[in-house]
TORKOL-182530 format. One record per residue (C-alpha): residue in three letters; x negated, y negated, z. Coordinates in pm, whole numbers, padded with zeros to 5 digits, always signed. Layout:
BEGIN
ALAXYZ ...
// end
This chain:
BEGIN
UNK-01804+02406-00359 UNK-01503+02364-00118 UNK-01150+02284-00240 UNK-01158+01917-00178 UNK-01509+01864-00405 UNK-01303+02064-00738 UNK-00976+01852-00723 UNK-01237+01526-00638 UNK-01390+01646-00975 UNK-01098+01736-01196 UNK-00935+01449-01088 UNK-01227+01225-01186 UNK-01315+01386-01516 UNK-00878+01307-01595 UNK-00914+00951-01500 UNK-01218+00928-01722 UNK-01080+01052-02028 UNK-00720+00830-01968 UNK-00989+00514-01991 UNK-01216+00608-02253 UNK-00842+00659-02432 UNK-00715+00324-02304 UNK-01009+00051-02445 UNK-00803-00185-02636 UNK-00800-00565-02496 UNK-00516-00680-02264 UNK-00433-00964-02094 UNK-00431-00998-01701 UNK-00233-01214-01554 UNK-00238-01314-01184 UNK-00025-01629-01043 UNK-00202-01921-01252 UNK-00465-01731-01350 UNK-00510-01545-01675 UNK-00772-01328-01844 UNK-00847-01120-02144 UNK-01004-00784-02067 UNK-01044-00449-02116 UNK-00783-00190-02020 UNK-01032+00051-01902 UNK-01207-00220-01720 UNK-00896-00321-01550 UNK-00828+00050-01502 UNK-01163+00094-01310 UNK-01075-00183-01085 UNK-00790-00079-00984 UNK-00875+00281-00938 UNK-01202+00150-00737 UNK-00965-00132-00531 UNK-00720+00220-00471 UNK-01027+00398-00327 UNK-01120+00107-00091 UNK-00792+00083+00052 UNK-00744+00428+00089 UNK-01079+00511+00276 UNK-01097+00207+00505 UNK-00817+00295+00747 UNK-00998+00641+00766 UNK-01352+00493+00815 UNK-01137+00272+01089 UNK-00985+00577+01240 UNK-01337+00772+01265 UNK-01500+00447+01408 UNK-01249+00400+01651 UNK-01286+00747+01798 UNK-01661+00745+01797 UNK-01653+00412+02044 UNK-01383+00630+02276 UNK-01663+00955+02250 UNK-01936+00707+02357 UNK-01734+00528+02623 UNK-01600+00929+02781 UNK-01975+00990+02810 
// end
């Protein structure tokens, strides 16, 4: 296991016990709209919706340099 794959883990397995320790019912609130919901569920979105936005301008990055690979051959 390389570097990268331990902190992926350890930081997983913290993030996992903060929700299971964070259940109780809040309320989410979003310009008119409002919602009752878990904490940890919220806390999953948000921690999946982080994820997204951090890998896409990576998978943009990679994509963009495999078209200017193709297009030097």
């Amino acid at each position: 296991m390389n570097f990268k794959n331990i902190v992926s883990i350890v930081v997983g397995m913290l993030f996992a016990a903060f929700v299971f320790q964070n259940a109780e019912m809040v309320e989410v609130r979003f310009l008119v709209w409002s919602a009752q919901a878990s904490r940890a569920l919220v806390l999953i979105c948000v921690f999946c919706l982080g994820l997204i936005v951090g890998w896409f301008p990576s998978w943009m990055k990679r994509k963009e340099c495999a078209k200017d690979e193709d297009e030097a051959r």
